[in-house]
C-alpha positions in Angstrom: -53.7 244.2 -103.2 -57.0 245.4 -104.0 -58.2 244.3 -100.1 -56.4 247.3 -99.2 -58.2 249.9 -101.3 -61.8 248.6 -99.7 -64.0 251.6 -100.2 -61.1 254.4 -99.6 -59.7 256.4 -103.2 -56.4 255.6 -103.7 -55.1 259.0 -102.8 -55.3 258.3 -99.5 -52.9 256.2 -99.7 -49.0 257.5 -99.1 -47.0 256.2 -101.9 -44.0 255.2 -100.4 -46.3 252.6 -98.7 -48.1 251.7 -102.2 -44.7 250.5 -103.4 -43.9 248.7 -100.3 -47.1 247.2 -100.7 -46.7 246.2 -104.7 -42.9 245.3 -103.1 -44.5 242.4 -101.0 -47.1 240.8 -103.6 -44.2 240.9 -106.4 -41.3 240.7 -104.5 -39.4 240.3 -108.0 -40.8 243.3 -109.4 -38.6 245.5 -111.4 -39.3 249.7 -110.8 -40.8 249.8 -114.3 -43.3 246.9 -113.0 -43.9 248.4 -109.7 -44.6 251.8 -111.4 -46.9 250.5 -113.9 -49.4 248.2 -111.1 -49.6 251.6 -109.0 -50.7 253.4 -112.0 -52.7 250.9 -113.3 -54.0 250.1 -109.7 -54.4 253.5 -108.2 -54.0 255.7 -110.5 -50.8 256.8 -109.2 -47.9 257.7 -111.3 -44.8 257.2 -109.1 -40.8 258.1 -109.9 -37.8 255.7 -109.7 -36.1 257.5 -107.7 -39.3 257.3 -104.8 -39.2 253.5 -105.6 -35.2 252.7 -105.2 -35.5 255.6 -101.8 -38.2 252.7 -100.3 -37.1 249.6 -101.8 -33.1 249.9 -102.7 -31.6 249.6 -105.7 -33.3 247.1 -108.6 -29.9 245.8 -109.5 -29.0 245.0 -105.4 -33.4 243.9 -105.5 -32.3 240.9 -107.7 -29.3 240.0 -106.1 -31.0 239.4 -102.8 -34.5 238.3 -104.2 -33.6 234.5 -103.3 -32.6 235.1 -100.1 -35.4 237.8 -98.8 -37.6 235.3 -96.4 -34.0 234.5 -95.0 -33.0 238.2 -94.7 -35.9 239.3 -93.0 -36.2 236.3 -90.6 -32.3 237.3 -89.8 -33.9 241.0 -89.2 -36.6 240.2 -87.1 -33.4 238.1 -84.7 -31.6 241.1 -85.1 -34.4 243.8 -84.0 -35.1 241.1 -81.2 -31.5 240.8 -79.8 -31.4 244.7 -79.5 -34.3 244.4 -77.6 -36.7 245.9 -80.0 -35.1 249.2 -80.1 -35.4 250.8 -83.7 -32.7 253.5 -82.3 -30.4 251.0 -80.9 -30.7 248.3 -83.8 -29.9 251.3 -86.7 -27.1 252.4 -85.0 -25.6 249.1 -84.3 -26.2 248.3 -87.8 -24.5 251.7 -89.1 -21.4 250.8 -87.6 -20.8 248.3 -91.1 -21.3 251.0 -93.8 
């Protein structure tokens, strides 16, 4: 994680992508985790609610932590079978909540 910072103060950095960031070195991480390497990190205090907005719920987090690779190799199918088309593939996938 600390590649990305290379010379640049933390603040430039947009938090929601900080936690997406901590997100993919500790895919485990619980939001008190999460909040504590950004601060201790950057410097950045960031709120629970920020971190379930960008990452889901920690409780759902758990459930799916031993089948993310799988989930997000399914995604990458999905986003290719509706031919790469953010718009398409969200409204296609809105159609099951």
């Amino acid at each position: 994680m600390s590649s990305t910072k290379s010379g640049l103060n933390a603040n430039f950095f947009n938090k929601s992508e900080l936690i997406r960031e901590v997100a993919r070195a500790v895919p485990g991480a619980t939001n008190k985790q999460v909040k504590k390497i950004i601060r201790d990190q950057y410097g950045i205090e960031v709120a629970s609610n920020l971190i379930i907005a960008v990452l889901g719920r920690e409780r759902t987090r758990k459930l799916l932590a031993p089948v993310r690779a799988k989930l997000i190799q399914m995604g990458l199918e999905w986003f290719e079978l509706c031919g790469r088309d953010r718009g398409y593939c969200s409204e296609l996938l809105s159609t099951f909540s």
